[in-house]
Backbone as CSV, one residue per row, in Angstrom:
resi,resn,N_x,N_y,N_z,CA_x,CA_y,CA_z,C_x,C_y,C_z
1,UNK,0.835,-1.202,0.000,0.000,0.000,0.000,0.868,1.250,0.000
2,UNK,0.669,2.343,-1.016,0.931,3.324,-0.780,0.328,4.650,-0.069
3,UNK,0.478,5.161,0.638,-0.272,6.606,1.664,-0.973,7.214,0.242
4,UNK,-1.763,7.949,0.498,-2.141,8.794,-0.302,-2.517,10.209,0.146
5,UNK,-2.459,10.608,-0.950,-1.905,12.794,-0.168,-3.055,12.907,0.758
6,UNK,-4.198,12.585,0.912,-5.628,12.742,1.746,-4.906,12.096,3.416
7,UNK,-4.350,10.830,3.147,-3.167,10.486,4.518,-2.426,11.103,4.849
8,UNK,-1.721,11.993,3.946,-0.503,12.785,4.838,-0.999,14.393,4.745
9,UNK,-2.177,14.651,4.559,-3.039,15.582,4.764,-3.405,15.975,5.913
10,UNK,-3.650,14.678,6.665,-4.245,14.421,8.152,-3.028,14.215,8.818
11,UNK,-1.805,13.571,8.467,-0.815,13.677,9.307,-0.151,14.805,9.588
12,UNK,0.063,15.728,8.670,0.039,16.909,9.136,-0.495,17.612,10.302
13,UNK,-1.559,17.044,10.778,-2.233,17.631,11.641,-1.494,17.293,13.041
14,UNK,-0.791,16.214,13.573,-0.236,15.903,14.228,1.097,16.659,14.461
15,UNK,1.380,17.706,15.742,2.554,18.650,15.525,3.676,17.435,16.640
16,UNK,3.482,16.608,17.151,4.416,15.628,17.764,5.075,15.362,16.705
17,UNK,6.378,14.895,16.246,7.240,14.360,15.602,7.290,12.900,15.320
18,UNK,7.500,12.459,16.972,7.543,11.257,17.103,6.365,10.576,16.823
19,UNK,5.327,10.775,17.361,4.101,10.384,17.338,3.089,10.710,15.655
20,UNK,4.092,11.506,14.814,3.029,11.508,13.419,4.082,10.457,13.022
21,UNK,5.357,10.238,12.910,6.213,9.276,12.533,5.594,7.912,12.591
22,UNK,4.823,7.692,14.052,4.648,6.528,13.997,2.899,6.253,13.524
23,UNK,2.186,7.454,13.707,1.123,7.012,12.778,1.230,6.959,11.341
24,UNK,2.296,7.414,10.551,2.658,7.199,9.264,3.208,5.783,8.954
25,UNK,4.012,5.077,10.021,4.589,4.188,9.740,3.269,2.537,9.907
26,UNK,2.286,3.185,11.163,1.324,2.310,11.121,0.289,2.373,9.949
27,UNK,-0.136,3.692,9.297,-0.678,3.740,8.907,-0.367,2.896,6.920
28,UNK,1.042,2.915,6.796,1.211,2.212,5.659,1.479,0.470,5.937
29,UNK,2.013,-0.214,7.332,1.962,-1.504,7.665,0.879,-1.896,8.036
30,UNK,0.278,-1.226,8.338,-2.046,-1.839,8.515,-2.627,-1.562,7.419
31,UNK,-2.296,-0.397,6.796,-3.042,-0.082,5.769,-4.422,0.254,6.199
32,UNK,-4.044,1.123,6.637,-5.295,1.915,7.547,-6.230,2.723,6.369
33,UNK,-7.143,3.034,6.312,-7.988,3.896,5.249,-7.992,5.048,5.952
34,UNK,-7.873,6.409,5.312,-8.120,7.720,5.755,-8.803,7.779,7.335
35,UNK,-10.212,7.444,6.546,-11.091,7.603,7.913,-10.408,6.830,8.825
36,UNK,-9.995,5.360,8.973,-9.368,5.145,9.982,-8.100,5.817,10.752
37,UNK,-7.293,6.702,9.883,-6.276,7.079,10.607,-6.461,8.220,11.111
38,UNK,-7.711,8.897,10.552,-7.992,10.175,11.106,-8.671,9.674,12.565
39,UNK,-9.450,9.146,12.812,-10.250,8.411,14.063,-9.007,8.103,14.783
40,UNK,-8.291,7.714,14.318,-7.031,7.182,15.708,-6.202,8.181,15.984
41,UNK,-5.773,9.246,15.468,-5.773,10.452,15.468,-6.194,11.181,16.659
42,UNK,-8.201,11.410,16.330,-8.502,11.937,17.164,-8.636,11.750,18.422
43,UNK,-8.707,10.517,18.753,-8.850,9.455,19.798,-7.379,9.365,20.420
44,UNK,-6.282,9.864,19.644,-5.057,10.176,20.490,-4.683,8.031,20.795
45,UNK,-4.907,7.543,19.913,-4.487,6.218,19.772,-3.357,5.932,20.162
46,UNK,-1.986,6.626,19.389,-0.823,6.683,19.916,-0.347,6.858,21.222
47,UNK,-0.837,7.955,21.634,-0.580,8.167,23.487,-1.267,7.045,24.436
48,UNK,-2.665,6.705,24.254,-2.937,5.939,24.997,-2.185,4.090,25.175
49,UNK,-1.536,4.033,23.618,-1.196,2.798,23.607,0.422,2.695,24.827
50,UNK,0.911,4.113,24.463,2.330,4.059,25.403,2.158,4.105,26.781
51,UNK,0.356,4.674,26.833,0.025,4.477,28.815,-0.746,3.541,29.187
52,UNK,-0.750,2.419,27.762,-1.373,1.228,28.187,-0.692,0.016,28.846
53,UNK,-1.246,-0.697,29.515,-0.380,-2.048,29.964,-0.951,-3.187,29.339
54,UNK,-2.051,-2.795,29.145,-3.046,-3.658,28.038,-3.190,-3.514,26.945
55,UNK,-1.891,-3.418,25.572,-2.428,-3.041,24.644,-2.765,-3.754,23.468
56,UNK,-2.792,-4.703,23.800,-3.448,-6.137,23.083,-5.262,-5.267,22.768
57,UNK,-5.627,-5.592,24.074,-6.830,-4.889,24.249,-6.984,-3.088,23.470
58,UNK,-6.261,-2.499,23.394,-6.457,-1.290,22.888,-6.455,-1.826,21.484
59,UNK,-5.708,-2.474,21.051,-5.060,-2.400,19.953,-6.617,-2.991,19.151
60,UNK,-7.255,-4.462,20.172,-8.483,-4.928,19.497,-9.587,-3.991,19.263
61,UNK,-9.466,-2.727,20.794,-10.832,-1.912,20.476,-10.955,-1.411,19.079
62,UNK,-9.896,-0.682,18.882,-9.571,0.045,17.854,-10.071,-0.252,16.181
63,UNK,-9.617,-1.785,16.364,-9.972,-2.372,14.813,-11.001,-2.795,14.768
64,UNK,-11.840,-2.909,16.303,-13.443,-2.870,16.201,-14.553,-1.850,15.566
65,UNK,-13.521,-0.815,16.354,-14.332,0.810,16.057,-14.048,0.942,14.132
66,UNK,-12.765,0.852,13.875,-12.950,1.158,12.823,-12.773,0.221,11.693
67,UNK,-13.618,-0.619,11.865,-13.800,-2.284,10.729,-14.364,-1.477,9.523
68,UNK,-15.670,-0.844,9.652,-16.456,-0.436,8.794,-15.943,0.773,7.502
69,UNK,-14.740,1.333,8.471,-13.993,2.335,7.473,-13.180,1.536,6.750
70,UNK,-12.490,0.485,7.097,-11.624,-0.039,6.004,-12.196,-0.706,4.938
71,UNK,-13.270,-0.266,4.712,-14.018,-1.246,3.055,-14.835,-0.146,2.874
72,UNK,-14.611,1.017,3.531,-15.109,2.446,2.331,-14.986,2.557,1.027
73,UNK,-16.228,2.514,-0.432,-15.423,1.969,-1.669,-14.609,3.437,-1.771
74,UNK,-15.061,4.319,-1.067,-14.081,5.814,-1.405,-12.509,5.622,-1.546
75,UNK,-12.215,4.836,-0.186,-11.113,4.674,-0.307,-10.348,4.157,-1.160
76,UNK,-11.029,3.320,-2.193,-10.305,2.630,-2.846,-10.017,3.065,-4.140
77,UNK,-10.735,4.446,-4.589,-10.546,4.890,-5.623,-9.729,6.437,-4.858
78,UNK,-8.670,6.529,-6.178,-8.130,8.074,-5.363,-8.210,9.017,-6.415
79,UNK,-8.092,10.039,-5.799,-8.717,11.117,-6.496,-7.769,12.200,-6.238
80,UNK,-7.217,13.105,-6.997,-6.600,12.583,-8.442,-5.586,11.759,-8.271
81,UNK,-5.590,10.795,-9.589,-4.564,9.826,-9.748,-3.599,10.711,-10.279
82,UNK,-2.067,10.240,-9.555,-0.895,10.715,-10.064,-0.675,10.040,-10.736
83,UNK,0.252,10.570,-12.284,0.822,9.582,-13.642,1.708,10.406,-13.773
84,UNK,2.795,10.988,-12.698,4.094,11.719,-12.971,5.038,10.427,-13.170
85,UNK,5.052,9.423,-12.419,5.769,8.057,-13.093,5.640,7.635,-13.913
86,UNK,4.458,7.690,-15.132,4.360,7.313,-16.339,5.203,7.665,-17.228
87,UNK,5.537,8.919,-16.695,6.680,10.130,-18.061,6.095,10.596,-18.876
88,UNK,4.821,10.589,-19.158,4.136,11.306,-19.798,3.986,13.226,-19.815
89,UNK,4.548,13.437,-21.150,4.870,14.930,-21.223,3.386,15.655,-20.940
90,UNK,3.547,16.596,-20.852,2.399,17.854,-20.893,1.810,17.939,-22.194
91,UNK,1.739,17.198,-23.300,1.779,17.209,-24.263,0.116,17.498,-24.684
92,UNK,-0.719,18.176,-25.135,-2.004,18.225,-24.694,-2.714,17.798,-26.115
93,UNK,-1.841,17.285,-27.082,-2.037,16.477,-28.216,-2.057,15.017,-27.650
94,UNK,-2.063,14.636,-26.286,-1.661,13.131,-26.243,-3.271,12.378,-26.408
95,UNK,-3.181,11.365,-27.113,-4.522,10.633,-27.367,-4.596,9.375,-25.558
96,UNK,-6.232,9.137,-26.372,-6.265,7.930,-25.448,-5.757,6.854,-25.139
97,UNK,-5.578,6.303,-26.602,-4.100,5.251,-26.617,-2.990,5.525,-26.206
98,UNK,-2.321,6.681,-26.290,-1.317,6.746,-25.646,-1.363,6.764,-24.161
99,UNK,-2.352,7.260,-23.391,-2.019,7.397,-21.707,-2.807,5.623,-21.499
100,UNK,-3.286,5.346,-22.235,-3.814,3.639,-22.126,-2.368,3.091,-22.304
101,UNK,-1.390,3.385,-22.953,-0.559,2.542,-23.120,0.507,2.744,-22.376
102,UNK,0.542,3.710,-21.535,1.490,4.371,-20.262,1.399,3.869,-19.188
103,UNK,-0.075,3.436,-18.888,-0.663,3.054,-17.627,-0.338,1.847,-17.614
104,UNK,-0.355,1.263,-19.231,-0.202,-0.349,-19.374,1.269,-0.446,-18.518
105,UNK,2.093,0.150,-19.539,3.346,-0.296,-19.247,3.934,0.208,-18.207
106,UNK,2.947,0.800,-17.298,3.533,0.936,-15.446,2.655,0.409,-14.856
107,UNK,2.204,-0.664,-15.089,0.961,-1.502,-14.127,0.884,-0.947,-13.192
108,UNK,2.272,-2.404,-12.386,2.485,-2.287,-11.366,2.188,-0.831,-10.416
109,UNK,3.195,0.464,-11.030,2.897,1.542,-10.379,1.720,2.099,-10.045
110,UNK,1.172,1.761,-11.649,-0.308,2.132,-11.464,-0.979,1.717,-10.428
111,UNK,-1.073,0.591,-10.218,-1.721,-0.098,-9.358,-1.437,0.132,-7.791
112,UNK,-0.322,-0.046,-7.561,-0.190,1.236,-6.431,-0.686,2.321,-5.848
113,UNK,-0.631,3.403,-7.414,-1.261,4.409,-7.202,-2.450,4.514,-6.935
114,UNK,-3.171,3.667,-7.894,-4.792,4.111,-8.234,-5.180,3.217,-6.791
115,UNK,-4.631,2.302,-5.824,-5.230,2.115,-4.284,-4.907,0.692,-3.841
116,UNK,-5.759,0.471,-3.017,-5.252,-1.048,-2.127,-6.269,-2.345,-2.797
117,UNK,-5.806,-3.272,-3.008,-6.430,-4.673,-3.231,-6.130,-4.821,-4.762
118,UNK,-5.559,-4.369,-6.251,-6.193,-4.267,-7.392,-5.696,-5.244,-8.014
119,UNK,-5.705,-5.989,-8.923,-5.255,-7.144,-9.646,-6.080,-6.828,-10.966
120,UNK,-4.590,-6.790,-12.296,-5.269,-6.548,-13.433,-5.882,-8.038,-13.861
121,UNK,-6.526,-7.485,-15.006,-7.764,-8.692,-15.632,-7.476,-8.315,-17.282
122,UNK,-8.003,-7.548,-17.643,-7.799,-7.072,-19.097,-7.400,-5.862,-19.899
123,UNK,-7.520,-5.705,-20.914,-6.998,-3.930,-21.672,-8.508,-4.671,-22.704
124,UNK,-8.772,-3.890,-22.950,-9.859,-3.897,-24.329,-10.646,-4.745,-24.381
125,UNK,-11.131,-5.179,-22.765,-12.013,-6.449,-23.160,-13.349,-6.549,-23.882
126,UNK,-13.132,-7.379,-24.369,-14.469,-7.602,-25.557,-16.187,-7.685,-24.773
127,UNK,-17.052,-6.963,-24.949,-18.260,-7.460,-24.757,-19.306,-7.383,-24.934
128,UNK,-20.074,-8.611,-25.789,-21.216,-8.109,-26.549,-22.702,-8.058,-26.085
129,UNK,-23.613,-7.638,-26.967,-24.897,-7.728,-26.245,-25.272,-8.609,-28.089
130,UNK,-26.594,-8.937,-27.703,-27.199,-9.539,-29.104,-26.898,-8.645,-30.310
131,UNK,-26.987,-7.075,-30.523,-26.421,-6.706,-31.437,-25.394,-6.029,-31.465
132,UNK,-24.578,-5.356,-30.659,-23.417,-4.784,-30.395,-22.322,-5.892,-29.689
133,UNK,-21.528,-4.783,-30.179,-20.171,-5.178,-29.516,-19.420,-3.777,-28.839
134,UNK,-18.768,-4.190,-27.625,-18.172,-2.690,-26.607,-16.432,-3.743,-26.414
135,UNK,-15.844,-2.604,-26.444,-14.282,-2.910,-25.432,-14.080,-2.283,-24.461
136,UNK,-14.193,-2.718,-23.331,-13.657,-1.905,-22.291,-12.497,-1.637,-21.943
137,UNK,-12.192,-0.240,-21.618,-10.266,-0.230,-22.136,-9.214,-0.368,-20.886
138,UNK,-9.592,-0.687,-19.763,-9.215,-1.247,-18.165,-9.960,-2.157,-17.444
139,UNK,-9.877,-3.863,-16.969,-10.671,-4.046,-15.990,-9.549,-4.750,-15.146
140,UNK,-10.236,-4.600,-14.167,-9.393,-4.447,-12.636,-10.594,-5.285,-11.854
141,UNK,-9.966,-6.319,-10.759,-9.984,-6.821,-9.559,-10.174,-6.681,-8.367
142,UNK,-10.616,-5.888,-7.571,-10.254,-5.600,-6.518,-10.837,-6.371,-5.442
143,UNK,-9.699,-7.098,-4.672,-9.900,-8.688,-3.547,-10.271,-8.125,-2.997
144,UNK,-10.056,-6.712,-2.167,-10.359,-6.796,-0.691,-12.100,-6.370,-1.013
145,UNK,-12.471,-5.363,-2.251,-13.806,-5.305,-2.331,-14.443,-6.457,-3.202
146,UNK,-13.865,-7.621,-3.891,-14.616,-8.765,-4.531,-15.619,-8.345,-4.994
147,UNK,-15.343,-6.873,-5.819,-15.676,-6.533,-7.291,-14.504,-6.100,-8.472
148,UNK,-15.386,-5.913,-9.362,-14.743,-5.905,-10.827,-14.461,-4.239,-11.062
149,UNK,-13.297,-3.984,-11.325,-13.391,-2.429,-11.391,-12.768,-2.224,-12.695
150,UNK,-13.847,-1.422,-13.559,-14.158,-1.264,-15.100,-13.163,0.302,-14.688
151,UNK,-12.644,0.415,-16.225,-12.167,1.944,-16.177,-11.932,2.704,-17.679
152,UNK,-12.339,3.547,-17.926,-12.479,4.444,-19.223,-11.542,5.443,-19.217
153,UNK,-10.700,5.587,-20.101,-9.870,6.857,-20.163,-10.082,7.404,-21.067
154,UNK,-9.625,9.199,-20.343,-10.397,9.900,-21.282,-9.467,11.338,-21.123
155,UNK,-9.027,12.048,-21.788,-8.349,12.680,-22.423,-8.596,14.507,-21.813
156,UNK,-9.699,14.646,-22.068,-10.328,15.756,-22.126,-11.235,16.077,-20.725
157,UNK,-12.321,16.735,-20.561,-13.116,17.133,-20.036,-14.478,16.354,-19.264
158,UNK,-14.263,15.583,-18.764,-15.417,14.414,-18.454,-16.841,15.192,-19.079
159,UNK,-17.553,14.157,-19.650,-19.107,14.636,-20.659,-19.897,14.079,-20.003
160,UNK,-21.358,14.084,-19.889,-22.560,13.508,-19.802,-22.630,11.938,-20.601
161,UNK,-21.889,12.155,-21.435,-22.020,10.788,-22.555,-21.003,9.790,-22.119
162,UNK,-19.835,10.636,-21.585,-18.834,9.720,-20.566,-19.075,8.744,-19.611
163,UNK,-19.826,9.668,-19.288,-20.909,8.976,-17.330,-21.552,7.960,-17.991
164,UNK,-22.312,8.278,-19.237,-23.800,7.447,-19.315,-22.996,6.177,-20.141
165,UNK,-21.887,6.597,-20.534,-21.218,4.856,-21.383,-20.950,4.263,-20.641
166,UNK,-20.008,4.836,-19.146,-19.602,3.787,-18.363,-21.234,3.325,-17.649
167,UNK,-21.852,3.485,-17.115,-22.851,3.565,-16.789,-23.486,2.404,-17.530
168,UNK,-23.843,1.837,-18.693,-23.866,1.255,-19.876,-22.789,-0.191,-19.658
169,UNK,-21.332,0.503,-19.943,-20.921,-0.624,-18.835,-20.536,-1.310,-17.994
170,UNK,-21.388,-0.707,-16.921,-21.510,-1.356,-15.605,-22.446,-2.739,-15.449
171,UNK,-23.270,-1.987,-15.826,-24.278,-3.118,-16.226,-24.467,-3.993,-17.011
172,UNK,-23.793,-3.798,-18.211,-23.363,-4.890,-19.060,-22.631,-6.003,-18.001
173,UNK,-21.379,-5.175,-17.372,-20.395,-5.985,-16.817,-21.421,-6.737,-15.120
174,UNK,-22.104,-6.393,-15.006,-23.042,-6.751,-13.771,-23.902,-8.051,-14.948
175,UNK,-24.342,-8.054,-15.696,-25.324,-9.211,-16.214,-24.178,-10.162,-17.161
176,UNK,-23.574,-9.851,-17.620,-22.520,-10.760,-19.028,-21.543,-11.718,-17.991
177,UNK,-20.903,-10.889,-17.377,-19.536,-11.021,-16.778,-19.489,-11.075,-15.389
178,UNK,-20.120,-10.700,-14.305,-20.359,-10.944,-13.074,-20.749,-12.245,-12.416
179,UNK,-19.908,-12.951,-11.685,-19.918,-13.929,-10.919,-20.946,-13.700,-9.851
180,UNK,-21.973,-14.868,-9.568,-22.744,-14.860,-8.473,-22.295,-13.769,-6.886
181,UNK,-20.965,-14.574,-6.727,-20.349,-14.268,-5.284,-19.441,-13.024,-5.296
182,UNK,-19.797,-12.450,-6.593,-18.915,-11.253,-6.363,-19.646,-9.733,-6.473
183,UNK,-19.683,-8.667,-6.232,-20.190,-7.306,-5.468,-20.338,-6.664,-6.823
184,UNK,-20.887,-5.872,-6.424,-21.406,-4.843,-8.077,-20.162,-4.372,-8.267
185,UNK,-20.278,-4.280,-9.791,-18.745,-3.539,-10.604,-18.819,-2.270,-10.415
186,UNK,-17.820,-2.088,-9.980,-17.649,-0.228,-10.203,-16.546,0.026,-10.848
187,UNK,-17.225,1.667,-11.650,-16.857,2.268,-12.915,-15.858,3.107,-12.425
188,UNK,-15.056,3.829,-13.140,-14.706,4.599,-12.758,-13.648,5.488,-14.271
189,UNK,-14.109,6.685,-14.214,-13.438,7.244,-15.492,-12.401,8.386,-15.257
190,UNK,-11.629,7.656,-16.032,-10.267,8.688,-15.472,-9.843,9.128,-16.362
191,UNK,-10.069,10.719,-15.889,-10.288,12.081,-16.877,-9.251,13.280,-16.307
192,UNK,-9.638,13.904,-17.442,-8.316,15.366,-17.320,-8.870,16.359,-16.146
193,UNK,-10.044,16.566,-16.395,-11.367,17.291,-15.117,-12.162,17.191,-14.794
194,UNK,-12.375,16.984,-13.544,-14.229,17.036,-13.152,-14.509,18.323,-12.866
195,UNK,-16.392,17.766,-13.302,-17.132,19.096,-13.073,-18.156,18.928,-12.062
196,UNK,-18.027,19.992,-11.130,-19.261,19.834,-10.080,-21.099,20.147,-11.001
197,UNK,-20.921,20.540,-12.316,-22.068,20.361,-12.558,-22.431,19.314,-13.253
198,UNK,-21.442,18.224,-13.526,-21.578,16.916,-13.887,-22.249,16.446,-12.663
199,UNK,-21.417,16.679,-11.376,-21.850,15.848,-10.102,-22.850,15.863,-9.626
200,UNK,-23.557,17.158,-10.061,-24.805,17.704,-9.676,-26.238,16.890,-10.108
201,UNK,-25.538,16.505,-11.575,-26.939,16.889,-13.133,-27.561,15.511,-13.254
202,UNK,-25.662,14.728,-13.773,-25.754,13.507,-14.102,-26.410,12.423,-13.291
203,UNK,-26.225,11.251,-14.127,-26.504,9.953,-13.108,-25.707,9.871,-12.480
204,UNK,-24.239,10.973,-12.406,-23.377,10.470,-11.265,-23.590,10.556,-9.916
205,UNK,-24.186,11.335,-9.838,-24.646,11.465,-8.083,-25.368,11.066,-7.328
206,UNK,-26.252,9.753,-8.785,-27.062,8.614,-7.716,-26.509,7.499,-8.355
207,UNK,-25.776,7.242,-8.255,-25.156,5.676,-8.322,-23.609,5.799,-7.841
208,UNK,-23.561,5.101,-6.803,-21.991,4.943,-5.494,-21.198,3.682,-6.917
209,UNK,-21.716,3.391,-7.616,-20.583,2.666,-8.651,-20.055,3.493,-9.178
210,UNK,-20.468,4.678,-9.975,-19.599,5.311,-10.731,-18.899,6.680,-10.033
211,UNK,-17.296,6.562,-10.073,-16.264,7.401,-9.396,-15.844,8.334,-10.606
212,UNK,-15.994,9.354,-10.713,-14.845,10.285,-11.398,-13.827,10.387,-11.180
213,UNK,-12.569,10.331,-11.580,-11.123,10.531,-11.020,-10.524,11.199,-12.251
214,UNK,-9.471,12.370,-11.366,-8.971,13.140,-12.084,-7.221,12.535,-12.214
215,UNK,-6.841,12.272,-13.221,-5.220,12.631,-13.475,-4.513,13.673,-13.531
216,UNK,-3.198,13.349,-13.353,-2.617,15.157,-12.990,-0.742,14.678,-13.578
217,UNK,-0.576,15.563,-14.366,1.104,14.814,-14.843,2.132,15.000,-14.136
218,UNK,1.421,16.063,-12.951,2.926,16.522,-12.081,1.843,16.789,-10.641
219,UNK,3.027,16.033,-9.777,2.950,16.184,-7.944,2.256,17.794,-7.722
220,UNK,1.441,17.997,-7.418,0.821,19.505,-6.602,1.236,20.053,-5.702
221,UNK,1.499,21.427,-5.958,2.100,21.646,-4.830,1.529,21.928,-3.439
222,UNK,1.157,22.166,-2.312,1.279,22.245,-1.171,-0.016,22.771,-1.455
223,UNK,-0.234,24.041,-2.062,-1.468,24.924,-1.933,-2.317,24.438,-3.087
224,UNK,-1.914,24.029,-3.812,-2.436,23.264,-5.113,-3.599,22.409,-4.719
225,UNK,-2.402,21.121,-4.108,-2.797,19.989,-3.248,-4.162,20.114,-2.201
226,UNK,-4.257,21.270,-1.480,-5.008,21.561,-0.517,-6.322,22.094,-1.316
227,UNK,-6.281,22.759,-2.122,-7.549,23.215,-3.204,-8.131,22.046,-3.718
228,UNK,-7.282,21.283,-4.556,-8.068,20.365,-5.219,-8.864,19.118,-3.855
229,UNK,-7.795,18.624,-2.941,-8.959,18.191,-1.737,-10.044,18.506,-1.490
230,UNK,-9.913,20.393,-1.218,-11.452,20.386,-0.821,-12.583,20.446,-1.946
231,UNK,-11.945,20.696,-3.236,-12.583,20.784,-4.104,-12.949,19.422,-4.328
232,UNK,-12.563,18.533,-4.188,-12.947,17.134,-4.916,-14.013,16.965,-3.380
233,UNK,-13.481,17.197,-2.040,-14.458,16.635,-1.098,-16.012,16.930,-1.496
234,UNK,-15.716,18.284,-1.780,-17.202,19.054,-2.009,-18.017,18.440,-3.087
235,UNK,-17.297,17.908,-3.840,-17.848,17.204,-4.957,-18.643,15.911,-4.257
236,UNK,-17.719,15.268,-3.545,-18.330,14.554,-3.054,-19.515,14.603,-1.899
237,UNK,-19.478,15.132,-1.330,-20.344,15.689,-0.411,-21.797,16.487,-1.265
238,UNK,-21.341,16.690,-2.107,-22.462,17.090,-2.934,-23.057,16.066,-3.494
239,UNK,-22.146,15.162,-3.851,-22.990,13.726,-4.263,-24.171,13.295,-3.128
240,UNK,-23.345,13.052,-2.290,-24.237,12.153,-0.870,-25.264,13.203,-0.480
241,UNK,-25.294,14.455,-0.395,-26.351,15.236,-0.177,-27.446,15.166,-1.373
242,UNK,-27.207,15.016,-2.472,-28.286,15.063,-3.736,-28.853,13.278,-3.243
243,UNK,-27.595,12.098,-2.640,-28.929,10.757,-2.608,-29.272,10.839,-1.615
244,UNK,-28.850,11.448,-0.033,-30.111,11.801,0.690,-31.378,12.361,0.559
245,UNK,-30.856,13.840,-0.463,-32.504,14.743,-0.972,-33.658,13.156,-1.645
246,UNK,-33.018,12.715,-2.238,-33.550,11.932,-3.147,-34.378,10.677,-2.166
247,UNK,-33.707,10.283,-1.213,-34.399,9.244,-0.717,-35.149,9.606,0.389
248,UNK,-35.226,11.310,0.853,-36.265,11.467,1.522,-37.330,11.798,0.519
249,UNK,-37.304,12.278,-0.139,-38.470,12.703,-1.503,-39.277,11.330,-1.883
250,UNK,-38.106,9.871,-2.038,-38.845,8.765,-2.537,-39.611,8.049,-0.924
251,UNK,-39.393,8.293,-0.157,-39.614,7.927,1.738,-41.205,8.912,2.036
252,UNK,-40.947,10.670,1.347,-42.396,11.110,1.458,-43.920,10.878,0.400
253,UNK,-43.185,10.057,-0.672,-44.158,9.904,-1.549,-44.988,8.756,-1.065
């Protein structure tokens, strides 16, 4: 597992030395999810374990309290994906094939990057319906969620028609290709920008399968970094507020 900037976002917050050291160092050998390391954090986890005599017992409360955060699907998609290891120039002529074929040939990294559990499956997999035929141009594994994670790349500006293809196939990949014992596929399209009035409009903001994720060719800097967080949180938070509106509206009818 690699940390991701949303992890050392929150470690920051910790002005002890010693004590963010060692929630950094736990937090990449557990592989803690955000929310979990922020909760142990606040809960001052670290101090209590050095004034514990029992810390078997601390150590169990802990992964009690926060079981439910470590299979957040949030966590498992990150937002924005870094592809400064790809080597891919600034080049703003670059096609889809080409950052498809960047990603190919840094799996591994990729896979790193883009989060925890992923195991590739295919590039262009084939799949038809009675009269069509689709390729999907990423599918991905993911053990610890025992679903299928579909992925579209895309160059430009995330569209309405973007959302509604993957969208298209999700569900393909949920009826064709989905194993009994395994969890709904989630989409996820990885694009040059999101738009909060995509997040707003689209079907993206009622369906928890489909993730927007942004790529970025170079590390952010400090203040950069901190904008696009809250900007992407809000996005999200705007999601979950539009399927609450929604399921009290379908709850008063």
């Amino acid at each position: 597992m690699v940390l991701s900037w949303t992890h050392y976002r929150i470690l920051l917050q910790v002005h002890d030395l010693k004590a963010r050291t060692w929630y950094e160092k736990e937090a990449y050998e557990q592989t803690w999810s955000t929310k979990t390391l922020q909760r142990n954090i606040n809960t001052q986890y670290y101090y209590r374990l050095l004034q514990s005599r029992n810390k078997s017992a601390v150590e169990a409360e802990m992964k009690e309290k926060t079981i439910n955060y470590q299979n957040d699907k949030l966590e498992f998609v990150k937002n924005p994906v870094i592809t400064e290891f790809m080597g891919l120039s600034s080049n703003t002529d670059m096609t889809e094939s080409d950052l498809e074929t960047a990603i190919l040939n840094n799996l591994q990294k990729f896979l790193m990057e883009l989060g925890k559990g992923y195991a590739f499956v295919a590039r262009q997999q084939h799949v038809h319906t009675e009269k069509e035929h689709y390729y999907i141009d990423l599918v991905f594994y993911n053990y610890i969620l025992k679903c299928f994670v579909l992925i579209d790349l895309k160059t430009n500006k995330i569209t309405h028609q973007d959302i509604g293809q993957m969208d298209m196939y999700v569900r393909m990949y949920d009826e064709l290709k989905k194993r009994d014992d395994d969890n709904p596929t989630i989409g996820i399209v990885l694009c040059e920008e999101t738009d909060e009035d995509i997040a707003r409009y689209s079907i993206l903001h009622g369906n928890e399968q489909l993730f927007a994720s942004k790529y970025k060719l170079y590390l952010p800097d400090e203040d950069e970094l901190r904008r696009e967080i809250s900007r992407q949180k809000a996005i999200f938070q705007l999601q979950q507020k539009e399927k609450a509106a929604l399921k009290e509206a379908d709850a008063d009818e």
